[in-house]
mmCIF file of the N, C-alpha and C atoms, coordinates in Angstrom:
data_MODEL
# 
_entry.id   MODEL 
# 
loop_
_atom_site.group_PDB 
_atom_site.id 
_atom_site.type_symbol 
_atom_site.label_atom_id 
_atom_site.label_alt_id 
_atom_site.label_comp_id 
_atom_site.label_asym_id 
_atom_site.label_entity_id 
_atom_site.label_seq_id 
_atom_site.pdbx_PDB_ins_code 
_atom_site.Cartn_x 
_atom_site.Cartn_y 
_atom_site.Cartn_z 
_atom_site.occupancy 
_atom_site.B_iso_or_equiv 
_atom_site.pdbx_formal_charge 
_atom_site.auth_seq_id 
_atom_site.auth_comp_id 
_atom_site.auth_asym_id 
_atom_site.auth_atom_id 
_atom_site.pdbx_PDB_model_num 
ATOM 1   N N  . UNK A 1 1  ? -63.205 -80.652 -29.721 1.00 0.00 ? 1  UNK A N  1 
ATOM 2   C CA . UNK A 1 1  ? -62.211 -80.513 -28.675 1.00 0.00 ? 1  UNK A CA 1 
ATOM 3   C C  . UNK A 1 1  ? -61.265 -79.365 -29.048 1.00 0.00 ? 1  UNK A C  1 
ATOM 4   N N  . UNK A 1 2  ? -61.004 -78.461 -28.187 1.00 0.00 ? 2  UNK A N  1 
ATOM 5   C CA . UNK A 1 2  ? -60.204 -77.524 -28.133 1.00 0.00 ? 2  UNK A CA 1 
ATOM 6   C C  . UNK A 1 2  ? -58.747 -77.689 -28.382 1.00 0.00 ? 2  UNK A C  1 
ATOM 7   N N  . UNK A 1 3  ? -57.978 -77.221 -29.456 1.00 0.00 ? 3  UNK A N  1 
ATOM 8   C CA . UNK A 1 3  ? -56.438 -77.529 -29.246 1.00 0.00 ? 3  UNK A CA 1 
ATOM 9   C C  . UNK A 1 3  ? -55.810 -77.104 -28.604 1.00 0.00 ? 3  UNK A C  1 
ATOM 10  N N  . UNK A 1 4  ? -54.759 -76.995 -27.411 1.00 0.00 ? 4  UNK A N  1 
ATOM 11  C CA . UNK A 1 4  ? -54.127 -76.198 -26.766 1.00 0.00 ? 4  UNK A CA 1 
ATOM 12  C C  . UNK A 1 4  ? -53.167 -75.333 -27.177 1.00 0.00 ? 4  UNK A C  1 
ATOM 13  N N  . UNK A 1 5  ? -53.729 -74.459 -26.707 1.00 0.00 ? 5  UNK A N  1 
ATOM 14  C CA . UNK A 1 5  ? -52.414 -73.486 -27.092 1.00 0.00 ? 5  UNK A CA 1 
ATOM 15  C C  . UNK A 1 5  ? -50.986 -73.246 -26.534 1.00 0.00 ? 5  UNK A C  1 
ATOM 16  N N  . UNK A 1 6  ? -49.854 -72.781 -27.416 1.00 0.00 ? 6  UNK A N  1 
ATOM 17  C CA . UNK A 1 6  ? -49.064 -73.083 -26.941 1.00 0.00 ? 6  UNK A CA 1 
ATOM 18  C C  . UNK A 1 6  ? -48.792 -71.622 -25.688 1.00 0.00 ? 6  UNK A C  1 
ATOM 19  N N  . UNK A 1 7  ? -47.947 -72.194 -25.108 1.00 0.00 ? 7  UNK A N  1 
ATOM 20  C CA . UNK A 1 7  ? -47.760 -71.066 -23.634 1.00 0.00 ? 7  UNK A CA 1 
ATOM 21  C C  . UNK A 1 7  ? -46.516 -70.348 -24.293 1.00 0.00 ? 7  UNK A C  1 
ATOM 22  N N  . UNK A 1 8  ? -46.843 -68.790 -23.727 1.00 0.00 ? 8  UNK A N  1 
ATOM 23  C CA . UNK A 1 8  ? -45.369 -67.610 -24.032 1.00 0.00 ? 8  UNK A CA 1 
ATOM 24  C C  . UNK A 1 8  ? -44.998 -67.716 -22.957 1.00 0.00 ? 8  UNK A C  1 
ATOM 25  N N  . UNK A 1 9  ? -43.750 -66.706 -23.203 1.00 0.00 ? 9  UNK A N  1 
ATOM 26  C CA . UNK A 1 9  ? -42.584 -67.140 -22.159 1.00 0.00 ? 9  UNK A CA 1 
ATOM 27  C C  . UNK A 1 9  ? -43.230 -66.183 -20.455 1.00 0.00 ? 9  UNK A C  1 
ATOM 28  N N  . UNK A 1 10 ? -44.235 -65.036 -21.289 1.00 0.00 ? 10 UNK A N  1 
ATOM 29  C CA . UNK A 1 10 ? -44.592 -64.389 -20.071 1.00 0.00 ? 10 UNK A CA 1 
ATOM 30  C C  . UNK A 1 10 ? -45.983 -65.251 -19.310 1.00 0.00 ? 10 UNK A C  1 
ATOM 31  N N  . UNK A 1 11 ? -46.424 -66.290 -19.843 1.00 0.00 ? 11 UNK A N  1 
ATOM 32  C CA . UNK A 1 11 ? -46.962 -67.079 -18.723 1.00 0.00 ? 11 UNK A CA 1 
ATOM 33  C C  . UNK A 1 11 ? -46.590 -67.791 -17.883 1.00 0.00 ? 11 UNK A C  1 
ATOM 34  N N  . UNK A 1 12 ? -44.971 -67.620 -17.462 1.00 0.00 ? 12 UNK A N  1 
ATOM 35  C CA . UNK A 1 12 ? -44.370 -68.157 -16.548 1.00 0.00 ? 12 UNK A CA 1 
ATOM 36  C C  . UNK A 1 12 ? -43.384 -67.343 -15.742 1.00 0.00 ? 12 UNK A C  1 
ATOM 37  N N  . UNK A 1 13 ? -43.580 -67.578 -14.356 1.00 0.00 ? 13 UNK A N  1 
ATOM 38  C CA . UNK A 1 13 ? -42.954 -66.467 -13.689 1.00 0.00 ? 13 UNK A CA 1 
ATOM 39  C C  . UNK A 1 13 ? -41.750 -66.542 -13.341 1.00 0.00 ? 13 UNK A C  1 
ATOM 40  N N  . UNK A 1 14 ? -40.649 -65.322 -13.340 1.00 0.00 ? 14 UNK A N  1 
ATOM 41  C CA . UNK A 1 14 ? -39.274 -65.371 -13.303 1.00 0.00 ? 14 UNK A CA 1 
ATOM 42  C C  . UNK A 1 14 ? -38.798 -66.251 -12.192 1.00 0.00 ? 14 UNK A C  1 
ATOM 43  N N  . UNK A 1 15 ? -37.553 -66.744 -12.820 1.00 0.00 ? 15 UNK A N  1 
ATOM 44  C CA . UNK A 1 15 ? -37.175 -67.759 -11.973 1.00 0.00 ? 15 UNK A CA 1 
ATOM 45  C C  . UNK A 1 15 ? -37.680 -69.291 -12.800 1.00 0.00 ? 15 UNK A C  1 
ATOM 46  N N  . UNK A 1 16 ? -38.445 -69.712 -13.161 1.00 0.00 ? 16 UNK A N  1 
ATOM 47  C CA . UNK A 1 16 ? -39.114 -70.723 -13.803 1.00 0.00 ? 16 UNK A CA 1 
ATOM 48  C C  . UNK A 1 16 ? -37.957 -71.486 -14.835 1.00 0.00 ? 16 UNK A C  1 
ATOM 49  N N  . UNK A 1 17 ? -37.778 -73.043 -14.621 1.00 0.00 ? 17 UNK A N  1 
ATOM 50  C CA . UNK A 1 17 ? -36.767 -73.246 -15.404 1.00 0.00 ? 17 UNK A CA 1 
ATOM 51  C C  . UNK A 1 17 ? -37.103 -73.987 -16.455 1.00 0.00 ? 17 UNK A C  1 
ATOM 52  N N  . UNK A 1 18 ? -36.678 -73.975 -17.641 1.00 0.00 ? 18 UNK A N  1 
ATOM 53  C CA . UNK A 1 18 ? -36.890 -74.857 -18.651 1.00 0.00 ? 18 UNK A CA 1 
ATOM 54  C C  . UNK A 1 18 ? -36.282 -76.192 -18.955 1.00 0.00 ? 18 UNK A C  1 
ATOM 55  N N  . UNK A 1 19 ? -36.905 -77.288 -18.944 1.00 0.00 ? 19 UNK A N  1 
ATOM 56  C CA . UNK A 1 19 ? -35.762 -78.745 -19.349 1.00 0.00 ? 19 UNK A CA 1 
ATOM 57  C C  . UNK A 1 19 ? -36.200 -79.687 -19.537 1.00 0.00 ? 19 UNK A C  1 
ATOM 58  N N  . UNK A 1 20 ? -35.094 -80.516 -20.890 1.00 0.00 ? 20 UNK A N  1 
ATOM 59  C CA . UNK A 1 20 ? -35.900 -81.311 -21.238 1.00 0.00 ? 20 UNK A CA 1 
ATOM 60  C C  . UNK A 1 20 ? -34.990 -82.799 -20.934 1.00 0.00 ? 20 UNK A C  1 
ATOM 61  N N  . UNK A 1 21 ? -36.414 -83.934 -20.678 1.00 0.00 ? 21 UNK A N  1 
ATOM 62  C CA . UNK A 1 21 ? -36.340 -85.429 -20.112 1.00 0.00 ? 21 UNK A CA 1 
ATOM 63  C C  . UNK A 1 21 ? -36.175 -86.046 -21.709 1.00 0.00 ? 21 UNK A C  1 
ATOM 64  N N  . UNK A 1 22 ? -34.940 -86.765 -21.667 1.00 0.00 ? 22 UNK A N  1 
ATOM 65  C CA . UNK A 1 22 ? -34.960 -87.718 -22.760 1.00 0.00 ? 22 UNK A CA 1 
ATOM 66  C C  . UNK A 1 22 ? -35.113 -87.272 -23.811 1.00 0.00 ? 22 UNK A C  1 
ATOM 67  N N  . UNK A 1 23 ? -34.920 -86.016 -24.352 1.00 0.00 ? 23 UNK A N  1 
ATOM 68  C CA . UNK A 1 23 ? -34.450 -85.685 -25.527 1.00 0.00 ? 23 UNK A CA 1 
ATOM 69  C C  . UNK A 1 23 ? -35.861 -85.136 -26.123 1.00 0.00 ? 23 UNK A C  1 
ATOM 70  N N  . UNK A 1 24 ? -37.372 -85.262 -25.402 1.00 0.00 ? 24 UNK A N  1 
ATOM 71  C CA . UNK A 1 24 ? -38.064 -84.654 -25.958 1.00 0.00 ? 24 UNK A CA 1 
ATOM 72  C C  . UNK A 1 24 ? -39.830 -84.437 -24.767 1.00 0.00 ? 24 UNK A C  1 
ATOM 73  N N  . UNK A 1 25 ? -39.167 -84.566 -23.839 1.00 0.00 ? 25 UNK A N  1 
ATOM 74  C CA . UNK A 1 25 ? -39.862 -84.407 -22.503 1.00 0.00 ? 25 UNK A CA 1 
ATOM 75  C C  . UNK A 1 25 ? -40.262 -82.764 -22.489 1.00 0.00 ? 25 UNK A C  1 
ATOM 76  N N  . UNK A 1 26 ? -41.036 -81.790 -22.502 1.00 0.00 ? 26 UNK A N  1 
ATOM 77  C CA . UNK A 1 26 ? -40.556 -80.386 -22.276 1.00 0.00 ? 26 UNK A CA 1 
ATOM 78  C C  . UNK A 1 26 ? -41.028 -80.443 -20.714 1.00 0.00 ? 26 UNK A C  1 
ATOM 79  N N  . UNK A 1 27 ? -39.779 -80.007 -19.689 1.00 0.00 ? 27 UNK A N  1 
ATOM 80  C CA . UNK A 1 27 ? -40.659 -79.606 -18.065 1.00 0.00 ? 27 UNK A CA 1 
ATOM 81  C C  . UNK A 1 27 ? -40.338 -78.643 -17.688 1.00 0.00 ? 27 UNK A C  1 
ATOM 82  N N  . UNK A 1 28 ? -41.466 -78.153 -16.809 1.00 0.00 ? 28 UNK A N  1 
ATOM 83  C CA . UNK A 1 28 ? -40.584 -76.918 -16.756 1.00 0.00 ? 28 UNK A CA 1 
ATOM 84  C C  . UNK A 1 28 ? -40.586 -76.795 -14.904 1.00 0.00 ? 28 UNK A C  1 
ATOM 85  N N  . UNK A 1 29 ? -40.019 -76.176 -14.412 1.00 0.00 ? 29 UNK A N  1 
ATOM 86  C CA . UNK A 1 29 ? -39.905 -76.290 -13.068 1.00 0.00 ? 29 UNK A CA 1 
ATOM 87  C C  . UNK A 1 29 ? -40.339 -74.588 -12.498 1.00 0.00 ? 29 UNK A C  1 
ATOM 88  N N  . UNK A 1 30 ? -41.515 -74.212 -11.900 1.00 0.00 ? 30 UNK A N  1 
ATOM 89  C CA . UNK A 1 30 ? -42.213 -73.172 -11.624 1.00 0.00 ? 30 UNK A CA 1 
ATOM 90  C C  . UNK A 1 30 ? -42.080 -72.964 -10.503 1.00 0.00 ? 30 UNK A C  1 
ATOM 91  N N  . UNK A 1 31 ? -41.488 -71.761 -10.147 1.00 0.00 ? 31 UNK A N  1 
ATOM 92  C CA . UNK A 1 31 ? -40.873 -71.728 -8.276  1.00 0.00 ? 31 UNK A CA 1 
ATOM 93  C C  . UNK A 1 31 ? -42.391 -71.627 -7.448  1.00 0.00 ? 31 UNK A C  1 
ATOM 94  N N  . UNK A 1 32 ? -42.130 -72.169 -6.269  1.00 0.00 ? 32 UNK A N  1 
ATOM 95  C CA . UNK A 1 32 ? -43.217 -71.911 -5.956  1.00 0.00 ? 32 UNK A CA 1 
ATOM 96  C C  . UNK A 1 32 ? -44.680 -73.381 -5.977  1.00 0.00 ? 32 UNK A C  1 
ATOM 97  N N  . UNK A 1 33 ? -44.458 -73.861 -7.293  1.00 0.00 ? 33 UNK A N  1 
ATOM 98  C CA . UNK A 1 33 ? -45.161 -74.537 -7.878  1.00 0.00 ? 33 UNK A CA 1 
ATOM 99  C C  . UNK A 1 33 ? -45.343 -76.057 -7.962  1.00 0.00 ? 33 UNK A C  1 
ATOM 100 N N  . UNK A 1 34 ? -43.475 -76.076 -8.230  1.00 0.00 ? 34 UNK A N  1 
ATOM 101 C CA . UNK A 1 34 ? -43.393 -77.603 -8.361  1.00 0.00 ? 34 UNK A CA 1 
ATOM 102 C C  . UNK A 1 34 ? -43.066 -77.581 -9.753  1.00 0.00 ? 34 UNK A C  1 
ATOM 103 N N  . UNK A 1 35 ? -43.080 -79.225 -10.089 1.00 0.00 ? 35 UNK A N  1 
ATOM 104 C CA . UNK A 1 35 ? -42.902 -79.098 -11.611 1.00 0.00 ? 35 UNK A CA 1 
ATOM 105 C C  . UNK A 1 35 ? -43.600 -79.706 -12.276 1.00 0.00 ? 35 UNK A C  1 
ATOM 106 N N  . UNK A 1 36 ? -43.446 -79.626 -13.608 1.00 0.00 ? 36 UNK A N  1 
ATOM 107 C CA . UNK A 1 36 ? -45.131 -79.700 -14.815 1.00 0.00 ? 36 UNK A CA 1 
ATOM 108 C C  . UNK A 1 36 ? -44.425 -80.558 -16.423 1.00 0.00 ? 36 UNK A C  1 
ATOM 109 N N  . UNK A 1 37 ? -45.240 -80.982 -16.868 1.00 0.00 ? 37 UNK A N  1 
ATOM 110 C CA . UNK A 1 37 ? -44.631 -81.846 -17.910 1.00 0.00 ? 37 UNK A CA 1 
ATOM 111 C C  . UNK A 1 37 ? -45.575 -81.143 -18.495 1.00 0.00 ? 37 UNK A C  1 
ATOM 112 N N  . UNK A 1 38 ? -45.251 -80.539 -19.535 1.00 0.00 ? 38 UNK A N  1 
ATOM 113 C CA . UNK A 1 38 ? -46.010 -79.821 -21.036 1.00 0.00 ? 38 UNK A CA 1 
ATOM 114 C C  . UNK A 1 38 ? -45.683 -80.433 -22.180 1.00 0.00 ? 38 UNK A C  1 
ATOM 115 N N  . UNK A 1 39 ? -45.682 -81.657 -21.612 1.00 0.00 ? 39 UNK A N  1 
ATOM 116 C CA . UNK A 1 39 ? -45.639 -82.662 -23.600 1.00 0.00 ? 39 UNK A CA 1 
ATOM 117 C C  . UNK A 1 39 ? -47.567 -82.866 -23.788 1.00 0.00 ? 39 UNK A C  1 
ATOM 118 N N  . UNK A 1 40 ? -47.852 -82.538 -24.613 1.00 0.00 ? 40 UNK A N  1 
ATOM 119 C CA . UNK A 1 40 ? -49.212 -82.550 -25.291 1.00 0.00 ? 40 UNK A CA 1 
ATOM 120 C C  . UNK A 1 40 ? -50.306 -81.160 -25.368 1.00 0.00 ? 40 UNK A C  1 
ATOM 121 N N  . UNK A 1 41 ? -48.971 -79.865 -24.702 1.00 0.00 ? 41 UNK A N  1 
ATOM 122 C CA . UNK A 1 41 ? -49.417 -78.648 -24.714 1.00 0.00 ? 41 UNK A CA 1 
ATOM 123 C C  . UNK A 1 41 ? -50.398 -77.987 -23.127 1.00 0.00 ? 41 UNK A C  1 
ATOM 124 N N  . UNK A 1 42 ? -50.672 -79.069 -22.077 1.00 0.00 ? 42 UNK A N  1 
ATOM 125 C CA . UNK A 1 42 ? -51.479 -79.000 -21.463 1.00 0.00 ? 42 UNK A CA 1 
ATOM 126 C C  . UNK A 1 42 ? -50.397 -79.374 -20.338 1.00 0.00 ? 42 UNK A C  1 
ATOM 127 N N  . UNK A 1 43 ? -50.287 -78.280 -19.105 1.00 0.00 ? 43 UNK A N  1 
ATOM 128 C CA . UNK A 1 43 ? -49.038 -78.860 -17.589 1.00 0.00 ? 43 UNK A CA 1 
ATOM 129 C C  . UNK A 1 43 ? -49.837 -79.429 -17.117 1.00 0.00 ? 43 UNK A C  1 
ATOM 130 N N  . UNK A 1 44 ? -49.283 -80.322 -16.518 1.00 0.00 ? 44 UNK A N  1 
ATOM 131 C CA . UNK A 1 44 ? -49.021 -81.743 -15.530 1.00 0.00 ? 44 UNK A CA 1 
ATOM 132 C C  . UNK A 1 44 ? -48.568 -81.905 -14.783 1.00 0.00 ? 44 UNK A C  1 
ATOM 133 N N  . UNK A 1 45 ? -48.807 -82.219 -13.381 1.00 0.00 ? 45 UNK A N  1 
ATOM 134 C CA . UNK A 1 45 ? -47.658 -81.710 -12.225 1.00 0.00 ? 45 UNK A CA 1 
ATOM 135 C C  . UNK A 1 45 ? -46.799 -83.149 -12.736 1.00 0.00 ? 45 UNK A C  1 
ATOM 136 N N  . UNK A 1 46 ? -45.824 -83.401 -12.497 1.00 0.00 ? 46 UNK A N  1 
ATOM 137 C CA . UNK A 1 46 ? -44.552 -83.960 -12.715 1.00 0.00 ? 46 UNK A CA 1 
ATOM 138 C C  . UNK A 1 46 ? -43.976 -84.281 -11.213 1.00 0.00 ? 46 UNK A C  1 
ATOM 139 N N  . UNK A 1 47 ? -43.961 -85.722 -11.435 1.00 0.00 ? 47 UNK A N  1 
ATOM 140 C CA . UNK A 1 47 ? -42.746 -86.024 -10.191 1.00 0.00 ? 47 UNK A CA 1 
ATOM 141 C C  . UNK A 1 47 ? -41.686 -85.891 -10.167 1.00 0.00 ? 47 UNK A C  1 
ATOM 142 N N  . UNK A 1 48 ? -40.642 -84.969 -9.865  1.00 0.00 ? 48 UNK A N  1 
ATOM 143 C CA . UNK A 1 48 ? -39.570 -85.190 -10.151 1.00 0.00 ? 48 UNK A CA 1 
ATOM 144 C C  . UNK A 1 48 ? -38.584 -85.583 -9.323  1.00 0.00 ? 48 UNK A C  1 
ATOM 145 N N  . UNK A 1 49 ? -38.665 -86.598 -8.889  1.00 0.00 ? 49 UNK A N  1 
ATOM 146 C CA . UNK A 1 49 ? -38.123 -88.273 -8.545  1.00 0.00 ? 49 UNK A CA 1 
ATOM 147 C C  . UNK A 1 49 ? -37.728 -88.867 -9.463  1.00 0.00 ? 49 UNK A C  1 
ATOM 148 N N  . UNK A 1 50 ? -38.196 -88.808 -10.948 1.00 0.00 ? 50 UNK A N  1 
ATOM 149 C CA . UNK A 1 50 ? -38.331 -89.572 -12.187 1.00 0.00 ? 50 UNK A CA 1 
ATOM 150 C C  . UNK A 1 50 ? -36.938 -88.741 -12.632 1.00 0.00 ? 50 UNK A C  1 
ATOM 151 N N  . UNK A 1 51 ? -36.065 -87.987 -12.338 1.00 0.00 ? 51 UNK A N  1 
ATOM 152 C CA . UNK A 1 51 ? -35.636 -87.177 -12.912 1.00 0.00 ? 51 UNK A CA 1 
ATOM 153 C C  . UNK A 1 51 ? -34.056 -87.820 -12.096 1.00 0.00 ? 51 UNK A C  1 
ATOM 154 N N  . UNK A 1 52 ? -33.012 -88.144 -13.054 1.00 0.00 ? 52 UNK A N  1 
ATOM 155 C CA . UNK A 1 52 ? -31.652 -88.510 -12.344 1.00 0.00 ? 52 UNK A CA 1 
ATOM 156 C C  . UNK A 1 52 ? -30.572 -87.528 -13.712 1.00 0.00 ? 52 UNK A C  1 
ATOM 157 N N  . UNK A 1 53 ? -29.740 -87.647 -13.054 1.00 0.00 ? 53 UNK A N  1 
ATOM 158 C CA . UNK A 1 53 ? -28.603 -87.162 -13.702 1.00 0.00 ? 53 UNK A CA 1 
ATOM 159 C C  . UNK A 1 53 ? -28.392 -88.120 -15.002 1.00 0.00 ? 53 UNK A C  1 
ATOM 160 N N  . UNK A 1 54 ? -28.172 -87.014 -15.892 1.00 0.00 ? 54 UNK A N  1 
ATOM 161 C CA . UNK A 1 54 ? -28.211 -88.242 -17.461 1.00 0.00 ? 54 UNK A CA 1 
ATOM 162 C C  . UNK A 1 54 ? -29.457 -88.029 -18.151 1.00 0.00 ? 54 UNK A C  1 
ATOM 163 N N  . UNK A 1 55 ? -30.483 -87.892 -17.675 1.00 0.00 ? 55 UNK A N  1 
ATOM 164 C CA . UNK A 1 55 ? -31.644 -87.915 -18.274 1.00 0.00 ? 55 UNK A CA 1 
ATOM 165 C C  . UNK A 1 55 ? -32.918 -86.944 -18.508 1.00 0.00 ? 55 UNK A C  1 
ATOM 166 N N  . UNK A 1 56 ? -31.891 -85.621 -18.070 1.00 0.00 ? 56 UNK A N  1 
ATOM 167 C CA . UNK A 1 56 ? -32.105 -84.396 -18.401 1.00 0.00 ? 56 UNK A CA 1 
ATOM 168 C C  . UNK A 1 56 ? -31.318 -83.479 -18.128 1.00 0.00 ? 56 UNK A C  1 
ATOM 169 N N  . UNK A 1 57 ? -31.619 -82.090 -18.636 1.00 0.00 ? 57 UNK A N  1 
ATOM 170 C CA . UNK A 1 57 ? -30.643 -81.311 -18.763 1.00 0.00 ? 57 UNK A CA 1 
ATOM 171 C C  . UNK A 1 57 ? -31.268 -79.656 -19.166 1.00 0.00 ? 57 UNK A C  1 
ATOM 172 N N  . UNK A 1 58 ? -30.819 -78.504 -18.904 1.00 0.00 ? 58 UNK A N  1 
ATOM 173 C CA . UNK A 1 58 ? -31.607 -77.592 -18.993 1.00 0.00 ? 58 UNK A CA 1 
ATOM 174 C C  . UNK A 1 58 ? -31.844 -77.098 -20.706 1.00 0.00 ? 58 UNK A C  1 
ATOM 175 N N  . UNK A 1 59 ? -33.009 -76.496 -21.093 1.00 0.00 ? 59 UNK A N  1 
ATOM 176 C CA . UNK A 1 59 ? -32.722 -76.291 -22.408 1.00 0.00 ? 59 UNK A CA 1 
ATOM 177 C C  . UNK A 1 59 ? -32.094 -75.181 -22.601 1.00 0.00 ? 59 UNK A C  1 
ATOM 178 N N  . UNK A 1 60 ? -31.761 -74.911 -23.943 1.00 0.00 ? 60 UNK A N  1 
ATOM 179 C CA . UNK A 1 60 ? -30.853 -73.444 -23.965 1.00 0.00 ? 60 UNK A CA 1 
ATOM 180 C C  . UNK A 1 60 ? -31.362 -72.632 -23.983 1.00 0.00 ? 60 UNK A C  1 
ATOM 181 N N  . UNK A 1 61 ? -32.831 -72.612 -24.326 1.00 0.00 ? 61 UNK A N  1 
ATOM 182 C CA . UNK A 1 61 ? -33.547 -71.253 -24.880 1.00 0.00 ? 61 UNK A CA 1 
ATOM 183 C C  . UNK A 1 61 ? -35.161 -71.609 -24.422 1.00 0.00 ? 61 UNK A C  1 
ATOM 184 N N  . UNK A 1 62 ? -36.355 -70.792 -24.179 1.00 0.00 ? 62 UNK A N  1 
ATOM 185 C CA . UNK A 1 62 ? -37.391 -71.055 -23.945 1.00 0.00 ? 62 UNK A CA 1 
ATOM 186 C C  . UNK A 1 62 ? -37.718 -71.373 -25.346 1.00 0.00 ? 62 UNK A C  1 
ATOM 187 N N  . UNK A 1 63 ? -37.380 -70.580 -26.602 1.00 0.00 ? 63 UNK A N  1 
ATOM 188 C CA . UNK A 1 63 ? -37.168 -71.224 -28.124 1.00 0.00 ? 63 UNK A CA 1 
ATOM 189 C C  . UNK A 1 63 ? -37.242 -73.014 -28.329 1.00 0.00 ? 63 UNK A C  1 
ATOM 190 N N  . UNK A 1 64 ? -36.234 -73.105 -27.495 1.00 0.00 ? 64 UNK A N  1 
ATOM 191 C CA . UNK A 1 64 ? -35.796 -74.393 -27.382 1.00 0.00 ? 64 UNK A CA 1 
ATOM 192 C C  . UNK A 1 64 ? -36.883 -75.595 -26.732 1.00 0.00 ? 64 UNK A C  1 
ATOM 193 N N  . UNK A 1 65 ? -37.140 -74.987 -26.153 1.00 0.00 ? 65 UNK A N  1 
ATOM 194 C CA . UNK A 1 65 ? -38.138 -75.890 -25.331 1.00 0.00 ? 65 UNK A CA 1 
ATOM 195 C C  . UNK A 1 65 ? -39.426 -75.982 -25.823 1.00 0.00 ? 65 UNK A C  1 
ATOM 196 N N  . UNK A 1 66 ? -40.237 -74.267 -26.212 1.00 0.00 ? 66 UNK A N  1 
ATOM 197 C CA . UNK A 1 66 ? -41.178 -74.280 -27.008 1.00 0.00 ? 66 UNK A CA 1 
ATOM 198 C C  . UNK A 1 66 ? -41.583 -75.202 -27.689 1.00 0.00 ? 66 UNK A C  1 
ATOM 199 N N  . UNK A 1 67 ? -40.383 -75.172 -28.873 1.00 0.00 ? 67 UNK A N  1 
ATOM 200 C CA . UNK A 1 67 ? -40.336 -76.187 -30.419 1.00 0.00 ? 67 UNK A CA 1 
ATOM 201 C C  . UNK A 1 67 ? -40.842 -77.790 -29.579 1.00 0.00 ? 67 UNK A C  1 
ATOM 202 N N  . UNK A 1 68 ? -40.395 -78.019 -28.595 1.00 0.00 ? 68 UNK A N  1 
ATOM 203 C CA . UNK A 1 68 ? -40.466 -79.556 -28.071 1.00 0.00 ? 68 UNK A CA 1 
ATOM 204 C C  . UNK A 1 68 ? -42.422 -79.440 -27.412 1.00 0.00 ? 68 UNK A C  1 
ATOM 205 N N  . UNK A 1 69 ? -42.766 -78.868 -27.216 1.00 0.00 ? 69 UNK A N  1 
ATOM 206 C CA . UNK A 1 69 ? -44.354 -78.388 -26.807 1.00 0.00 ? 69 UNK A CA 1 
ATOM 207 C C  . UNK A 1 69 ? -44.936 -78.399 -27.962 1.00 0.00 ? 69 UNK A C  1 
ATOM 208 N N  . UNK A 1 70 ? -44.691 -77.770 -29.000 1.00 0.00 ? 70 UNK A N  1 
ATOM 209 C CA . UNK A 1 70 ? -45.187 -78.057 -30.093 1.00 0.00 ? 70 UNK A CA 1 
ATOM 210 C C  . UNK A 1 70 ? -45.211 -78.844 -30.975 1.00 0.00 ? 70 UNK A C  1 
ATOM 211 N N  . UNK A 1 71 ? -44.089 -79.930 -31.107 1.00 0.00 ? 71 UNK A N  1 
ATOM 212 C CA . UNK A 1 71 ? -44.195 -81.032 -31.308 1.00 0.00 ? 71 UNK A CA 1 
ATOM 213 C C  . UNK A 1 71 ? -44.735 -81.972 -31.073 1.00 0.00 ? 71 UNK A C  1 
ATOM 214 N N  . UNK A 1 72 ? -45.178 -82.198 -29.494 1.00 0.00 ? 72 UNK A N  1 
ATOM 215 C CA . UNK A 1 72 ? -45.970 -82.941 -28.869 1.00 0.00 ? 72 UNK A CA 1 
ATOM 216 C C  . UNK A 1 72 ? -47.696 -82.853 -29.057 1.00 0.00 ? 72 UNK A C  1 
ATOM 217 N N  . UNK A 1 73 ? -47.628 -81.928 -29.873 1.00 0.00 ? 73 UNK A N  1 
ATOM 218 C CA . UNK A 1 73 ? -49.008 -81.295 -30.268 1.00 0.00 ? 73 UNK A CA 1 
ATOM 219 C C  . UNK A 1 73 ? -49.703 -82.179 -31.123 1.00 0.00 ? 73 UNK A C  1 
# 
């Protein structure tokens, strides 16, 4: 089985937001697209209904978010 690789910041198109659910969720929100849960390295469209005030928040850095993608690895 193939490991996934992790995604750079230029595979996502401007505008695209980074944030993370519960302290280790990485999602990212892709205009256009909808939004995607990249915990296990692989997007996921994402409901985000699941998503209330409190329980996420934007990350500071695509750095930031990265590290949480790769963790999930």
């Amino acid at each position: 089985m193939n490991k996934p690789r992790l995604p750079i910041s230029s595979d996502f198109p401007a505008g695209t937001h980074f944030v993370i659910k519960e302290f280790d969720v990485p999602l990212a929100y892709v205009p256009g697209q909808g939004w995607f849960n990249w915990y296990g390295g692989s997007p996921r469209p994402y409901e985000s209904s699941r998503l209330n005030v409190g329980n996420n928040w934007p990350a500071t850095s695509f750095e930031e978010w990265l590290a949480l993608v790769a963790r999930s690895l």
